[in-house]
N, C-alpha and C positions, 0 to 999 in steps of 0.2 A: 529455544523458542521454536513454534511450531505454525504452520500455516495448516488453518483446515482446505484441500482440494477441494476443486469441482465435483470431486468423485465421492465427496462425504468424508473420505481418511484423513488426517492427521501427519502432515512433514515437518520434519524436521530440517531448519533453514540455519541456524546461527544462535549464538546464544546473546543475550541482549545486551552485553558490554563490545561488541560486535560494531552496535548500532553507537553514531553520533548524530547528536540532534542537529536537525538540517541539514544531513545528507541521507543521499536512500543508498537502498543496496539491493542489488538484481538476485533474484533466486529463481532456478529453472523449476518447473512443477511436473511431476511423470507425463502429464499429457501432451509434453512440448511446449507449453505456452509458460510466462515467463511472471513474475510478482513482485513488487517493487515493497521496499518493506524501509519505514519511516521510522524514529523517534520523536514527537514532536517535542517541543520546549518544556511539556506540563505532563513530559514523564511518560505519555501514550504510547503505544506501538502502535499502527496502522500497516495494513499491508493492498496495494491494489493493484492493477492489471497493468505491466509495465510498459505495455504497448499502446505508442498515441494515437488515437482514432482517427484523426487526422493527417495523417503523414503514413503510419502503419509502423513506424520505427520503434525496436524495446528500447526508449529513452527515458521513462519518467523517471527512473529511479534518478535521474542524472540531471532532475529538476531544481528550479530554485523553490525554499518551502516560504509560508506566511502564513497567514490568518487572514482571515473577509468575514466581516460581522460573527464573531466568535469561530468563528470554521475552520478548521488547520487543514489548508491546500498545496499543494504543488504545482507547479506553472513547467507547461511541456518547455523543454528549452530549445523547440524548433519553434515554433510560432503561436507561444506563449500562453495557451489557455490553459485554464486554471481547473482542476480535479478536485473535488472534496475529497479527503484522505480517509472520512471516516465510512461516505456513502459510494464515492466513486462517480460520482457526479457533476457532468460539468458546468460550472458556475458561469461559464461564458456561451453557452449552449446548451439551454433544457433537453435539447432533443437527443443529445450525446451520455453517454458514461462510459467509464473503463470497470472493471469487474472489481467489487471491494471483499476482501477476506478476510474469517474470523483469524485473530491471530490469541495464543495460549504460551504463557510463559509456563515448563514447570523446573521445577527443582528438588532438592527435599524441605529446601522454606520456601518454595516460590510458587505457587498454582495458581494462576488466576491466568481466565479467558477476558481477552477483548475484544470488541465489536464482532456483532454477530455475523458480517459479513454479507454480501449478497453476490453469486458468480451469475456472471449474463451468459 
């Protein structure tokens, strides 16, 4: 599995038997800053900015996951606001997001890119 950087290129994080639905997993990114990378329950991969905006701690990966009005989120597990996993946005504060990334499975049977990501 592969996270697109801020920087345009293509990493390589983990492969997606790696990942368990409802737990994240922290991946460092060349620029120093850090990506939380999700499975949710309906098979997706999500990957977003593991760092809380509020606190400044790389926790999210270490969040609880759910869903709000179809939405598959992560709740920071210092003081609980909630991240859309697919946009990066916070559901409990318009004014906030963490940074959302394109994430790409490949394989020799497996290719396919998910969400197109947006880095702030």
């Amino acid at each position: 599995m592969e996270i697109r950087c801020p920087d345009g290129g293509w990493l390589a994080v983990c492969g997606p038997d790696d990942l368990t639905p409802g737990r994240g997993v922290a991946a460092l990114l060349p620029d120093g800053s850090q990506a939380a990378l999700f499975l949710d329950r309906a098979g997706r991969i999500h990957a977003i900015g593991n760092r809380d905006p509020f606190t400044g701690a790389q926790v999210l990966s270490r969040g609880l996951t759910g869903s709000a009005a179809g939405r598959p989120f992560v709740a920071s597990p210092l003081l609980k606001q909630r991240f859309d996993l697919a946009t990066g946005d916070c559901l409990d504060d318009p004014e906030v997001s963490v940074p959302a990334y394109g994430v790409r499975v490949r394989g020799p049977e497996r290719k396919a890119e998910q969400g197109a990501g947006r880095a702030h």
